[in-house]
C-alpha positions as MATLAB code, in Angstrom:
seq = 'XXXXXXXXXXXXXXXXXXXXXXXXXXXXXXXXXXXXXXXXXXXXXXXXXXXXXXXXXXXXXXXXXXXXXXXXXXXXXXXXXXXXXXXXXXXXXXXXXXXXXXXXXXXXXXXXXXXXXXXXXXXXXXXXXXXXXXXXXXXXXXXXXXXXXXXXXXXXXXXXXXXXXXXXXXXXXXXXXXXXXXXXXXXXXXXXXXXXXXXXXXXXXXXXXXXXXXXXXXXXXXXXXXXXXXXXXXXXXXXXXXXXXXXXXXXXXXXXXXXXXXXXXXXXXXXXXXXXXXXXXXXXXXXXXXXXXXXXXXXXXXXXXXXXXXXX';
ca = [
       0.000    0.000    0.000;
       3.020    2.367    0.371;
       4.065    1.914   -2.592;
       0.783    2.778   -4.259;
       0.546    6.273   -2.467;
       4.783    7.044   -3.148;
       3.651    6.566   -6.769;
       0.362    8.771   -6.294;
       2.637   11.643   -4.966;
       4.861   11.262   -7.642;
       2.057   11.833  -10.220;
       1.264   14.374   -8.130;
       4.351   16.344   -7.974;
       4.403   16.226  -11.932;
       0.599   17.504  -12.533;
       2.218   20.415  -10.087;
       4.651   21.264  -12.437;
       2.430   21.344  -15.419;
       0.075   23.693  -13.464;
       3.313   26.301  -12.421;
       3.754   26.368  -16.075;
       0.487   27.658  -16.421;
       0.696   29.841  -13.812;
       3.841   31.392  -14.971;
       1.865   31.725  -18.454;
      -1.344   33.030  -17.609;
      -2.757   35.646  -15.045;
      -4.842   33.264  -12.566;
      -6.170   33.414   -9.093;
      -4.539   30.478   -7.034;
      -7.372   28.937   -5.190;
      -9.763   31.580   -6.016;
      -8.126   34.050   -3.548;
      -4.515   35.274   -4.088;
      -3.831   36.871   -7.895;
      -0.476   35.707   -9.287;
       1.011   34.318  -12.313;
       0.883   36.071  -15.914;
       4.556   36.372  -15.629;
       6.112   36.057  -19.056;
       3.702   35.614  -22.522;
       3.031   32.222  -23.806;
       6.094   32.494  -26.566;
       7.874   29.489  -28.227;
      10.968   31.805  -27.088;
       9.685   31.986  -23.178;
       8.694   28.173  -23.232;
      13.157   27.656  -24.159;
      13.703   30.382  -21.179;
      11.629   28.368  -18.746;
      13.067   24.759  -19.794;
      16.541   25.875  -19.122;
      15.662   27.492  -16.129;
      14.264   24.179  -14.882;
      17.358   22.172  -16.198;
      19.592   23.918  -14.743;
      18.577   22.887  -11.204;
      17.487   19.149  -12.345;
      20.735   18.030  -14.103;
      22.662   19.042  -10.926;
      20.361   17.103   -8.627;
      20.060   14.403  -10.889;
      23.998   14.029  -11.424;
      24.269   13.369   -7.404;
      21.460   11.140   -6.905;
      22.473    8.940   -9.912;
      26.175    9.000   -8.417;
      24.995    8.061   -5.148;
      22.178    4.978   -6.651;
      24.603    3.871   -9.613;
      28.752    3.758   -8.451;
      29.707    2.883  -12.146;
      27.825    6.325  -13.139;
      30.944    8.499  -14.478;
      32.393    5.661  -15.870;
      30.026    5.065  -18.039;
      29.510    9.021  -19.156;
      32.973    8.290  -20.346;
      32.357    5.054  -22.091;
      30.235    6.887  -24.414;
      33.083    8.937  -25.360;
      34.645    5.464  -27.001;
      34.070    4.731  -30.675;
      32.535    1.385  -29.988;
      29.669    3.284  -27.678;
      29.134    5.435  -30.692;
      25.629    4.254  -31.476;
      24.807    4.985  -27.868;
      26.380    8.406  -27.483;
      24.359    8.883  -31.018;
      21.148    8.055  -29.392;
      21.536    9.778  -26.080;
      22.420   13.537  -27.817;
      18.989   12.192  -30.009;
      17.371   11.847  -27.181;
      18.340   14.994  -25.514;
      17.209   16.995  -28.524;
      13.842   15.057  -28.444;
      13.166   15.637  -24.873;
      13.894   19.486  -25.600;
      11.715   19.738  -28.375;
       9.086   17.754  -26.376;
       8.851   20.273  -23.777;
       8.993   22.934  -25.440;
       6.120   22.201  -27.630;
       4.155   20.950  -24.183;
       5.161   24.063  -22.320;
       4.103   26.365  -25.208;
       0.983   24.401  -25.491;
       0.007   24.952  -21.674;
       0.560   28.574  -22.121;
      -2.258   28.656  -24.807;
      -5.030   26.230  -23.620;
      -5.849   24.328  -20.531;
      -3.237   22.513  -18.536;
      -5.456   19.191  -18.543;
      -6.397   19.561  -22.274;
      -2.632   19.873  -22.928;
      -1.668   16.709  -20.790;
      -4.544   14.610  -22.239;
      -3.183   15.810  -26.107;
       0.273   14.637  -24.876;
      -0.839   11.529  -24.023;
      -1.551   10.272  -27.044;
       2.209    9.547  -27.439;
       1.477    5.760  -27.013;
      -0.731    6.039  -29.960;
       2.502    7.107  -31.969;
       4.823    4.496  -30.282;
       2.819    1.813  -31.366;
       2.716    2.652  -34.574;
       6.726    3.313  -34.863;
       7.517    0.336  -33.087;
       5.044   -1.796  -35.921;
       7.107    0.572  -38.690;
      10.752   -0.087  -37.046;
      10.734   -3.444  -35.639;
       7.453   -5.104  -37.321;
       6.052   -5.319  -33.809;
       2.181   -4.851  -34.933;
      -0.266   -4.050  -32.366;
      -2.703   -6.535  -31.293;
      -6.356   -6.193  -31.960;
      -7.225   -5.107  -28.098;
      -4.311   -2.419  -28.562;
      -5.810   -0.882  -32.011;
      -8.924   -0.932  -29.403;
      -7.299    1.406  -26.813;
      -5.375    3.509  -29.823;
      -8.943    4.238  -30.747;
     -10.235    5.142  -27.965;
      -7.292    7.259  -27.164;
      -7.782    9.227  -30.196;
     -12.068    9.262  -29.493;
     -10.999   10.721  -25.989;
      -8.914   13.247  -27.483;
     -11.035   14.535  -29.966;
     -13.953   15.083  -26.981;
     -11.304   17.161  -25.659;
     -11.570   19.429  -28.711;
     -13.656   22.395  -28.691;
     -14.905   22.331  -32.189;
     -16.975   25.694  -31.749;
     -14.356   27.161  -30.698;
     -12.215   26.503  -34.005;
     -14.973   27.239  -36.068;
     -14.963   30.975  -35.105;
     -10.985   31.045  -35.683;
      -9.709   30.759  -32.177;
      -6.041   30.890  -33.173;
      -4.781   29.949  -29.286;
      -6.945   26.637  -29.467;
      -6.070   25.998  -32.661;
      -2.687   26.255  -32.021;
      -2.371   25.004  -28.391;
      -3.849   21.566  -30.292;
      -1.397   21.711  -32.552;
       1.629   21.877  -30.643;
       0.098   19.067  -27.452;
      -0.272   16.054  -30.426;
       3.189   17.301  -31.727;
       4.492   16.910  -28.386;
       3.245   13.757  -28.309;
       4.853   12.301  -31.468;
       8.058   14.163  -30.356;
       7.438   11.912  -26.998;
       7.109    9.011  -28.677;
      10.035    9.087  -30.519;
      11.927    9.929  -27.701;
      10.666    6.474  -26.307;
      11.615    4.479  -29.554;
      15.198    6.153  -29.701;
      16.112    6.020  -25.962;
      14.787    2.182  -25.771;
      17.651    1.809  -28.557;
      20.192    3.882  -26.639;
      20.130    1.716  -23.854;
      20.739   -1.333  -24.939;
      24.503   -0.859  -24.469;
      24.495    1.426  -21.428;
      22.536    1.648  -18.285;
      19.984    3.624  -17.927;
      21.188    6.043  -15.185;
      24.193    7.665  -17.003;
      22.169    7.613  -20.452;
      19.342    9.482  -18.826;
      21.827   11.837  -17.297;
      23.477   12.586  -20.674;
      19.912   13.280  -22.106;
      19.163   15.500  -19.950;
      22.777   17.509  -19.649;
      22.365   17.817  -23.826;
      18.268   18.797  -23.230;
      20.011   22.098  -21.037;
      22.911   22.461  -23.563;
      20.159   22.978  -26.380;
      17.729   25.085  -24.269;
      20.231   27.709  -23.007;
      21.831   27.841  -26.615;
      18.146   28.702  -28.559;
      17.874   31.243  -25.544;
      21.032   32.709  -26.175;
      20.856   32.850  -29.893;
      16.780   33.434  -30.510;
      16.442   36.985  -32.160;
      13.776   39.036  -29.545;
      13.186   42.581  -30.019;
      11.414   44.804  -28.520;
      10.447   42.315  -25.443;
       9.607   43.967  -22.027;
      12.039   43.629  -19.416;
      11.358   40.117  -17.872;
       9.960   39.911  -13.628;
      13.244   37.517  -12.909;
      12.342   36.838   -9.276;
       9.133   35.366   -9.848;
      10.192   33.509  -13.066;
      13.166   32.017  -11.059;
      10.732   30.928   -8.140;
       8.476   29.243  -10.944;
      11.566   27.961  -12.930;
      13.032   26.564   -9.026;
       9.564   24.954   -8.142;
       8.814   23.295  -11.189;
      12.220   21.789  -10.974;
      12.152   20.736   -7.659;
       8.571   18.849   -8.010;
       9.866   17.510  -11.128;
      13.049   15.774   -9.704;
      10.838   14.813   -6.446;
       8.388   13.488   -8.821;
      10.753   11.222  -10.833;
      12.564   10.400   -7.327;
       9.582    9.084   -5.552;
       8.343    7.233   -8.784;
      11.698    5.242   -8.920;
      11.267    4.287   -5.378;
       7.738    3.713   -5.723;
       8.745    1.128   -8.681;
      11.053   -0.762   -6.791;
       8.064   -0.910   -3.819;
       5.235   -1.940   -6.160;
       6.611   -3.337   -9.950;
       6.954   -1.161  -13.384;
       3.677   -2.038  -14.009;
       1.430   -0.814  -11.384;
       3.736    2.514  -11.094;
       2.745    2.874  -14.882;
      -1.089    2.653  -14.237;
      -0.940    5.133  -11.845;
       1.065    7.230  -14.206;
      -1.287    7.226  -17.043;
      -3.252    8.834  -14.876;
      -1.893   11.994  -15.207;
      -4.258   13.553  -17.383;
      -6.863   13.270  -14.691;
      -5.090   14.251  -11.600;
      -4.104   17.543  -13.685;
      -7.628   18.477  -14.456;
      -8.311   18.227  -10.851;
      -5.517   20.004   -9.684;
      -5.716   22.681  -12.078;
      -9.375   22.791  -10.847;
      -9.026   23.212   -7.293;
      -5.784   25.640   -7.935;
      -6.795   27.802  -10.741;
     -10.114   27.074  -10.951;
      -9.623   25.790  -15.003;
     -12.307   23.597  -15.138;
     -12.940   21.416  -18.758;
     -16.636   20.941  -20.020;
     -18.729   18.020  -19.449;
     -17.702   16.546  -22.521;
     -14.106   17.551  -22.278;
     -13.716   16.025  -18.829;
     -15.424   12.597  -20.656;
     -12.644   12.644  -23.220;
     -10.003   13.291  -20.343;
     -11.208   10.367  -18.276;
     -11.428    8.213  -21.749;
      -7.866    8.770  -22.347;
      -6.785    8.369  -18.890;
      -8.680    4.907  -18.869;
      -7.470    4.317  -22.334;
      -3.833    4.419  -21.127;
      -4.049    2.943  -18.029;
      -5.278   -0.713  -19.744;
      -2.201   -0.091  -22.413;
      -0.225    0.410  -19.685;
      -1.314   -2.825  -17.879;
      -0.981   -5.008  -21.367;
       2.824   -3.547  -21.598;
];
């Protein structure tokens, strides 16, 4: 039973940091009393700003836990530096650059439409998987799994406010847009880091991804051409960017040791539900409540990836 609620945190801790994104993005009321947030506009430019921001706390924090839970860790960095690691070293800087782009496009897409819409849109990433993996590896999906694809995409396009589009919202539109791209650029993150590791543990791999995700972030920060911006609020951004970080390295600490407590499996079920816990937190925090329907597709999804998650 521990086990369970260490995972439930976990999910918990990263629905947080999906809903400081938000707040960083857009003006809101946290829990209906105390105004905050609107800190920086919903830009592809501020969504690289904010992703560095958090990487440069995480890959710190994550470079002496995985020191301290994997001895062989620095080792192994170096190992990729030999030429028969190449392939690995290939797929980890791959992998990096996926995981930036990935975020990017989700943070950009919080910024323009609601947090849980956003998540559920992301999630359709297993949707994409499945069909890579059939495309790479022949590994075609079974008949129950073309069942939950579907409903994964039924759920998501509940989520869609179609009246909305029709009279040219350009945030929806867009927000849309950029959660399904985040989801293929999720997926084949999966595909190419399930590669990568086939030589190389996990820990330093991961490690590597993310040192190459900050490399990439601070460098499109440094060299993106912005004129005329207004002079950025730094504290508040940096309290965000420290936050989101911290529940984000919390959240993938606690979700480790919840999978050791309780099995991959389980920890993955509770995962997928995400989506869900999001909507409520972004409910009871910022009061961003999804339509009937909306909420329907949200909990279809969430259901949706909960059973692929239990037939992985």
């Amino acid at each position: 039973m521990f086990g369970f609620v260490v995972v439930l945190i976990a999910a918990g801790f990263f629905c947080i940091q999906n809903v400081i994104v938000r707040i960083l993005f857009v003006p809101q009321n946290l829990f209906g009393v105390f105004p905050t947030g609107g800190v920086v506009e919903p830009t592809l430019y501020n969504s690289f700003l904010l992703m560095a921001m958090r990487m440069v706390v995480v890959v710190p924090l994550m470079a002496g836990l995985s020191s301290a839970l994997y001895q062989p860790m620095w080792k192994d960095v170096q190992r990729l530096s030999d030429r028969a690691m190449g392939r690995s070293l290939v797929h980890a800087i791959g992998s990096g650059g996926l995981m930036f782009l990935y975020l990017a496009l989700l943070y950009f897409a919080i910024g323009l439409i609601p947090t849980g819409i956003a998540l559920t849109l992301f999630f359709t990433y297993p949707c994409f998987t499945a069909v890579l993996g059939w495309w790479l590896w022949g590994a075609r999906p079974s008949t129950f799994r073309w069942l939950i694809m579907a409903g994964i995409l039924i759920g998501t396009a509940l989520t869609v406010p179609f009246g909305d589009l029709q009279t040219s919202n350009i945030a929806w539109g867009a927000g849309i847009s950029l959660g399904l791209t985040a989801g293929l650029a999720q997926a084949l993150y999966t595909v190419n880091a399930q590669k990568g590791m086939e030589q190389i543990h996990p820990m330093p791999f991961t490690w590597v991804t993310f040192a190459v995700a900050l490399g990439i972030s601070a460098l499109c920060v440094g060299l993106w051409p912005v004129q005329d911006a207004p002079p950025l609020s730094w504290t508040p951004l940096w309290i965000g960017g420290v936050a989101s970080a911290v529940v984000t390295f919390a959240g993938h600490l606690l979700n480790n040791y919840g999978i050791r407590q309780i099995g991959a499996t389980p920890a993955a079920m509770i995962g997928a539900s995400n989506p869900t816990l999001t909507v409520i937190l972004a409910w009871i925090a910022i009061q961003e409540m999804p339509s009937v329907v909306q909420l329907c597709g949200v909990l279809l999804v969430t259901l949706c990836v909960v059973a692929l998650s239990w037939v992985r």
